[in-house]
N, C-alpha and C positions, 0 to 999 in steps of 0.2 A: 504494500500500500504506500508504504513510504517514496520510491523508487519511481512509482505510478507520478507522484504528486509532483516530485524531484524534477521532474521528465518534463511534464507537464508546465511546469511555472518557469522551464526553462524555455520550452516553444513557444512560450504567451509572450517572455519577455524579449525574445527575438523578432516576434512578431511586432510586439509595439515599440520597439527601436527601429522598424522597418531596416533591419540589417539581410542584405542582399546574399541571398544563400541559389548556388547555381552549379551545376555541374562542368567544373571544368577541365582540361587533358591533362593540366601539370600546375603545381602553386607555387607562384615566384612573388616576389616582390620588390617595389621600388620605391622610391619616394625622392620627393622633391622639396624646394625650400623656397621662401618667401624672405628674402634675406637682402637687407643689407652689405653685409660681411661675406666677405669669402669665405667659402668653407675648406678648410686645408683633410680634415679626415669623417670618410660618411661611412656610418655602420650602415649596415640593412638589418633590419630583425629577423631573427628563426621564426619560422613560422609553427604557432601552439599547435600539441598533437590533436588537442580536442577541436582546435579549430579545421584542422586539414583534413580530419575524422569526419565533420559534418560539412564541410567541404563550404564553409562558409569564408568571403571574398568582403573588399571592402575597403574601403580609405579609414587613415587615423589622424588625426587632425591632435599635435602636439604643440602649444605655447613654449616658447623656452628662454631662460632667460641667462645671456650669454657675458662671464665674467671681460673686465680690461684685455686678459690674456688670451682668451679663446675658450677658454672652457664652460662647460653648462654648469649652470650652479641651480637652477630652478627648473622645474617642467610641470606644467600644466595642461592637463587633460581637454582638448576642446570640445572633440568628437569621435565615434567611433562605435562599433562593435565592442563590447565586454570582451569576447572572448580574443578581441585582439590588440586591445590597449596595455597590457602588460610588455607584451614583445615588441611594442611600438616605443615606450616607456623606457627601457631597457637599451633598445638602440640608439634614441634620442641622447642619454646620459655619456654614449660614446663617443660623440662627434665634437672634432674640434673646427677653430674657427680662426680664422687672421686676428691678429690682434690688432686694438682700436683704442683710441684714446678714453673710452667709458664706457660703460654695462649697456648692452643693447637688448631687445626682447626680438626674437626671430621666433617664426614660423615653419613648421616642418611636417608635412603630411606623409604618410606611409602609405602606399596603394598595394593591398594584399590582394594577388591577381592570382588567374588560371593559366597565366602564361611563361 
């Protein structure tokens, strides 16, 4: 019963996140950046087993907020799939950046594809 409910409150909340679930041949990922600043090193995220399991696809829309020296020192959630904001989160925290005379706030979207 438990397992039933589990299942259940899991499809509902996919459902109302309207997070894009589609069958596709292979799952890559890429992402892009809204930036200011050059970016000197871009992680990509592993893509979650659970997410590659339900073969759910989708953008992740990360805030970050990028020290003098190039490093992230903040990240902020904008948008995305649940099951794939952790590995977006995780990638985000690896990327460095040109250095710049003060703390800038950059943009960084994940697109978890079939491709």
């Amino acid at each position: 019963m438990k397992r039933s409910l589990g299942v259940a409150t899991l499809v509902i909340t996919l459902t109302l996140l309207g997070s894009p679930v589609r069958q596709p041949a292979a799952f890559g990922q890429e992402a892009a950046v809204t930036t200011k600043r050059k970016v000197k090193t871009r992680v990509l995220p592993d893509y979650p087993p659970l997410a590659k399991q339900m073969k759910v696809t989708g953008k992740v829309k990360i805030e970050t907020t990028i020290s003098a020296d190039g490093h992230v020192t903040e990240t902020r959630v904008v948008g995305g799939s649940p099951l794939l904001v952790s590995a977006a989160l995780d990638a985000a925290k690896k990327w460095r950046f040109e250095p710049a005379a003060k703390e800038t706030v950059e943009t960084i979207e994940f697109e978890f594809t079939g491709n």
